[in-house]
N, C-alpha and C positions, 0 to 999 in steps of 0.2 A: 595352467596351460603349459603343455611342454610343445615345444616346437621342434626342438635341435635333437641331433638324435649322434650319434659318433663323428658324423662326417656330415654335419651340417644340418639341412632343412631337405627334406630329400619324399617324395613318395608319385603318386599318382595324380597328373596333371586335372584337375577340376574338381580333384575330392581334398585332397591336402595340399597340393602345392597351386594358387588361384592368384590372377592377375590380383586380385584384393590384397591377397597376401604380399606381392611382390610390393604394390603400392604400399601399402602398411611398412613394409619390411624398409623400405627407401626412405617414407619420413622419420622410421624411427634413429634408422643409422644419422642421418641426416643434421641429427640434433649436436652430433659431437665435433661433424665432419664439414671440414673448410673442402675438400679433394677427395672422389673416391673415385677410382679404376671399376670398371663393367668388360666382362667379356661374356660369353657363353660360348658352348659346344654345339656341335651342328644340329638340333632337338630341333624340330620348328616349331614346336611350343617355345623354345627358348626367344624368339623373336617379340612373342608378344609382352613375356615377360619382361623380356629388361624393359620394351617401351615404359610398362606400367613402373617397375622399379627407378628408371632414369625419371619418369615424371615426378615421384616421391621425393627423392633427390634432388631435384630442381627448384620443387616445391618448396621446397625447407631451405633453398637459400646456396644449396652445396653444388659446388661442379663435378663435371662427369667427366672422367675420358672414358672414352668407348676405343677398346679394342679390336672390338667385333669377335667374327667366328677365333678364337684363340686355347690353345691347351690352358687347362687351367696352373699350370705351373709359371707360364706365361704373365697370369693375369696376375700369382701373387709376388713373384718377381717387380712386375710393370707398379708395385704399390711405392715401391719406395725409389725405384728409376725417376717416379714423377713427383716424388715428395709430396704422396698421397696421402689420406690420414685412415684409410682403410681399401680393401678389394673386395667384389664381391664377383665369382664366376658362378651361372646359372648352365648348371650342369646336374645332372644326376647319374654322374660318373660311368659306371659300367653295367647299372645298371636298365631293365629293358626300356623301348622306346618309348612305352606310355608314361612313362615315369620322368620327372624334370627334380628341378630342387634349386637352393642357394647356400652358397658355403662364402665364407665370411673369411677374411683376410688382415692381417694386422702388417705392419711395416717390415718387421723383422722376416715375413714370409711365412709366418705360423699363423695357421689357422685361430680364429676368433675361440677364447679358453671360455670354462665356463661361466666367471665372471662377468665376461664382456656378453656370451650369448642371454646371461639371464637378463644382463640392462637390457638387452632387446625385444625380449621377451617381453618384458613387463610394461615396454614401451607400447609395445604390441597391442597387450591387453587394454593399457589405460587409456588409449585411440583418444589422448589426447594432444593434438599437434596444432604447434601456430606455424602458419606457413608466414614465407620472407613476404615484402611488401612488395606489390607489383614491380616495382622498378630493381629487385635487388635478387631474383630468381635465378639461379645457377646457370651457367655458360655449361654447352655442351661443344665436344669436340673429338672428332676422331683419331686414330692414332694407331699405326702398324707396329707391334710391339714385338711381331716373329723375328727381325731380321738382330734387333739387342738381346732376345735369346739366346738367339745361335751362337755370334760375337761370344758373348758369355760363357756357356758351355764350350766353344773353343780354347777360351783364356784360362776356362777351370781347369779342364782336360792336361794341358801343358805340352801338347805336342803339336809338331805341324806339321804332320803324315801321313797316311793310315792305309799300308796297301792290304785291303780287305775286301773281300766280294762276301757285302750283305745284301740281306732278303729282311724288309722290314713291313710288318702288315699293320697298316696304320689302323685298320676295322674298322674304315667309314670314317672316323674321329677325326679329332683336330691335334695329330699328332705329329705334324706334316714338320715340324721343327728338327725334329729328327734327322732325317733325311737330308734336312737345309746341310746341319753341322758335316753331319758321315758322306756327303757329296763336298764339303768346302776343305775333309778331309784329304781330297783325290780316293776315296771308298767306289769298288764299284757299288752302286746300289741299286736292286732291285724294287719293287713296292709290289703288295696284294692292297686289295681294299683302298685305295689311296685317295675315292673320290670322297670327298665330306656326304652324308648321309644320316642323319637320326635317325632314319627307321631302321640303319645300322645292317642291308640287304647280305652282304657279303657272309658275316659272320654272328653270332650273338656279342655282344660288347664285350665282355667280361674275357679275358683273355686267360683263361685257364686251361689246362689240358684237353678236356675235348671237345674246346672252342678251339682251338690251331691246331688241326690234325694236319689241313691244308699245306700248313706251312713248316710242319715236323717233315713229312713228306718231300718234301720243295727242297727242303734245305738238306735234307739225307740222300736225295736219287741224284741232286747237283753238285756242281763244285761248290759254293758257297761253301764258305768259314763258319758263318755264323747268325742266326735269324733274330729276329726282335718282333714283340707285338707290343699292342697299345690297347686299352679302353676309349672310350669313348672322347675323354678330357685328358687322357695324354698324362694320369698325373701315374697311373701302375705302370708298370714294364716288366714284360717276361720274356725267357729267351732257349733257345733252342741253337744246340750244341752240332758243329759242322755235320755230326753223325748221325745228325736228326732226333736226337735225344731232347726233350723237354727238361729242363731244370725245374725238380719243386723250387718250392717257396723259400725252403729253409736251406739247402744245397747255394741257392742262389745268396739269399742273408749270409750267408757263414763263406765266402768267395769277397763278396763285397767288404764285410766287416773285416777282415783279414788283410786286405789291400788295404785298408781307409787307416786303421787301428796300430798303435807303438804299444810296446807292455808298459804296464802301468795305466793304461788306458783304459776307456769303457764303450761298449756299448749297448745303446738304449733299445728293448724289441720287449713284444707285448709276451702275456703269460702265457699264452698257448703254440710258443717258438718251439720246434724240439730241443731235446738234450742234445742232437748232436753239436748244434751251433756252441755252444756252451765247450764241451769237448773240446772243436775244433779250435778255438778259441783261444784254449784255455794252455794250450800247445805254446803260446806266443807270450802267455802271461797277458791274457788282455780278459777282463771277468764282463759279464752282461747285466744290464740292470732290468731288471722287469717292469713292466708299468702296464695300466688296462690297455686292451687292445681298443683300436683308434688310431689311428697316425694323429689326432691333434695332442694324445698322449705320449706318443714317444718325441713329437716334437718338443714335449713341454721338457722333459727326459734331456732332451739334446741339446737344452739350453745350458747346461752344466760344463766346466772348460776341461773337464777332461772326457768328456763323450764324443768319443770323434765320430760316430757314427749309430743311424739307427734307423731300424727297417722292420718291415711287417712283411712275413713270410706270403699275404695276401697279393703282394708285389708294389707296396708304394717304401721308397728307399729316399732315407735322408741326409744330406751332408752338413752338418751344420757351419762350415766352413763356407758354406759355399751363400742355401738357403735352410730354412726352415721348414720349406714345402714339398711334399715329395713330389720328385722331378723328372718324372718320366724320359725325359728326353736327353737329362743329363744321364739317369742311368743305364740309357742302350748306350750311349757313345762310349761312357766307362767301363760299359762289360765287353763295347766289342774293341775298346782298347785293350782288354786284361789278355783276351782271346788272339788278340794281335803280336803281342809279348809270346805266349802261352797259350795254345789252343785249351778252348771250355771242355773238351773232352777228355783230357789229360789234368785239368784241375778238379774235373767234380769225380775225380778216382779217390782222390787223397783227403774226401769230406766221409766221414762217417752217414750210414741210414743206418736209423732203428727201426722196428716195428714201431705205428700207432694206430689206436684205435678208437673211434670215433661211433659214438650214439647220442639219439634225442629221446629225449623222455618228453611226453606231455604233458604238463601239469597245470592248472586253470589261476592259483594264488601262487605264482612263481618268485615273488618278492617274500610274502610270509614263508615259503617252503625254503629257498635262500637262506632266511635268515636262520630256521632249524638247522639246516645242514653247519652253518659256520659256526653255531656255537657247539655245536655236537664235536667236528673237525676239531674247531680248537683245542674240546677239551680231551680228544682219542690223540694227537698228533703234535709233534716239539715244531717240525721244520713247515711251516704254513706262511701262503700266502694270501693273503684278502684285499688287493687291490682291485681285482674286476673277477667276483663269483670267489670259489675255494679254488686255489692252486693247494698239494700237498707236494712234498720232495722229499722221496724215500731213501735218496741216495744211488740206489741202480737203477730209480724209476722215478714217475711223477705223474699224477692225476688233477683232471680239472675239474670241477663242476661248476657253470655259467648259466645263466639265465638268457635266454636269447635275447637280441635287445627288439626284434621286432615281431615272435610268435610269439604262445602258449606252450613253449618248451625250456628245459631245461636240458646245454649240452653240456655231455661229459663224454672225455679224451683223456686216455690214459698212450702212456709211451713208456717202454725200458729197451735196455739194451739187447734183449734175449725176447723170441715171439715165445715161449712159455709163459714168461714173467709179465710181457704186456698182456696177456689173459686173466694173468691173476690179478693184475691192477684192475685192470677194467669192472672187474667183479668186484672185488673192494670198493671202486668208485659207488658201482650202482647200488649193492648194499647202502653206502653212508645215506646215500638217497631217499632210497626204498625206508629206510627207518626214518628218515625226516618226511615223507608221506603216510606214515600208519598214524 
């Protein structure tokens, strides 16, 4: 049985994600845990789950604090504020409204590794659980946990000012913490989407390009500085430049890590980051570490004391300074302090773009067809990575080949510095493939 999937336990509310399972999932954490922190996102499946989760937990002896509706950056901060023994936020992040999930929480603010997720797992399976004795049943109690967020991200941030006029689109979600901070800032701030909402009316959750046209828009025809959006749980952050310009993924990684990073330093970001982060980077003396893509990977990455920073061009960004979790909320107030110093419009001139290119292949035994292509890679190429699928690095260039982790595909992305030469990669790529399918 595999449950956990990159980002937790994640899929479609009554086929894979089931009050049973939440139940299940509650006794089995249960067994370790004296204290565990509950939040969720505004899903209203998420309601009946934690009941069922909080009973599991109860059941077995352990207490609960309940946060209630909370970003989940919130709920894994609130693990160790309470001197909890784990967190568990029932969100299914940015993704659509039929869909819920439970992502799992350790002290330090990092997500549950895979260690910890397979004892659950297995706990899972072997549904065998002694529950506490009638009189010894976990204590439940609630607990508003937005208002030492905020506090927090002010204390991180270091400043006590911020004359900025933002536009922040919360996307229905529970990212309202945001707001809290860049309003305690003196910020003017605006909000789109700002009512909580699972069925997520305003926008699609996922805060990508052409999910916030609304607010590229907004923020380009008005005075606004500077714009923010949120997913669902508050843990991504993307942002949009006063000229209404969208920030990629990697534009935005290579801004942040640059601020966060001293040379001799590192930072931690999965294998399919571009090269220009690396470039930009590399200006400072500061090198990047690769690791699979996941943020519970690059957190694991960011445990290292010379990794000051690590982020997923997807839009969850890490301080390890700060937490272990990606922090939504700490990353808008941070980009729209950078933006306060330095307008985002004059910083993302001095970031390199390359060409990349991006395909899906189909293939039905994507694990067996994986394993041809890496030993083929290995044995055609010097500079290989095989942390998560084939990365190769050609030196002007670089190709991926991945296994998707939830279709019958295999992706591959190529990038170089020149759109001829990401042609010729891309081609390269699909070749190594194409002969590990014959």
């Amino acid at each position: 049985m595999t449950l956990f999937g990159t980002s937790g336990i994640r899929g479609p509310v009554g086929e894979t994600v089931t009050a049973d399972l939440a139940l299940s999932l509650g006794r089995a954490l249960g067994v370790d845990c004296d204290r565990v922190v509950v939040g969720r996102d505004p899903r209203a499946s998420g309601e009946f789950l934690q009941s069922a989760l909080v009973a599991g937990l109860r059941e077995s002896g352990t207490d609960v604090v309940d946060v209630g509706v909370a970003a989940t950056p919130t709920v894994a901060r609130a693990v160790a504020w309470r001197d909890a023994d784990a967190g568990v936020s029932i969100t299914a992040s940015h993704n659509p409204p039929e869909d819920n999930g439970l992502k799992l929480w350790q002290p330090s603010g990092q997500a549950f590794d895979s260690e910890g997720q397979e004892r659950i797992e297995a706990r899972i399976a072997e549904a065998t659980f002694e529950p506490a004795a009638w009189d010894e049943s976990g204590q439940l109690e609630t607990w508003d946990a937005r208002a030492r967020h905020a506090e927090a991200i002010q204390a991180e941030l270091g400043r006590e000012s911020m004359d900025s006029h933002v536009i922040v689109d919360v996307g229905n979600g529970a990212g309202g913490v945001t707001v809290e901070v860049l309003k305690s800032l003196g910020a003017h701030v605006e909000t789109l989407n700002a009512q909580p909402d699972g069925a997520f009316p305003g926008r699609p959750s996922e805060p990508k390009a052409e999910n916030c046209t609304s607010l590229s828009t907004l923020v380009g025809e008005s005075d606004a500085d500077i714009g923010i959006a949120h997913d669902g749980d508050a843990d991504r952050m993307r942002a949009v430049a006063g000229d209404g310009t969208y920030l990629t993924g990697d534009v935005t990684l290579a801004l942040f890590a640059r601020a966060a990073a001293e040379p001799g330093q590192r930072v931690a970001v999965p294998v399919d980051t571009s090269l220009a982060v690396a470039d930009y980077l590399a200006e400072i003396d500061v090198d990047v570490e690769y690791t699979p893509v996941g943020d519970v990977y690059v957190a694991e990455a960011a445990e290292a004391p010379d990794v000051a920073f690590g982020g997923e061009p997807s839009g969850a960004w890490i301080w390890p300074a700060h937490t272990l979790c990606p922090d939504g909320p700490l990353a808008a107030s941070t980009i729209a302090a950078l933006d306060a110093d330095r307008p985002l419009a004059e910083r993302i001139a001095d970031v390199p773009t390359y060409p990349i290119r991006r395909d899906s292949v189909e293939v039905e035994a994507k694990g067996a067809v994986m394993d041809r292509v890496r030993e083929q890679v290995l044995a055609d190429y010097d500079d290989v990575t095989t942390l998560d699928g084939v990365r190769v690095d050609l030196g002007d260039a670089w190709f991926l080949l991945r296994a998707s982790g939830t279709q019958p595909l295999v992706r591959v992305t190529a990038e170089a510095r020149e759109d001829a030469r990401a042609d010729e990669v891309l081609a390269e790529a699909r070749e190594c493939l194409a002969a590990a399918l014959e």
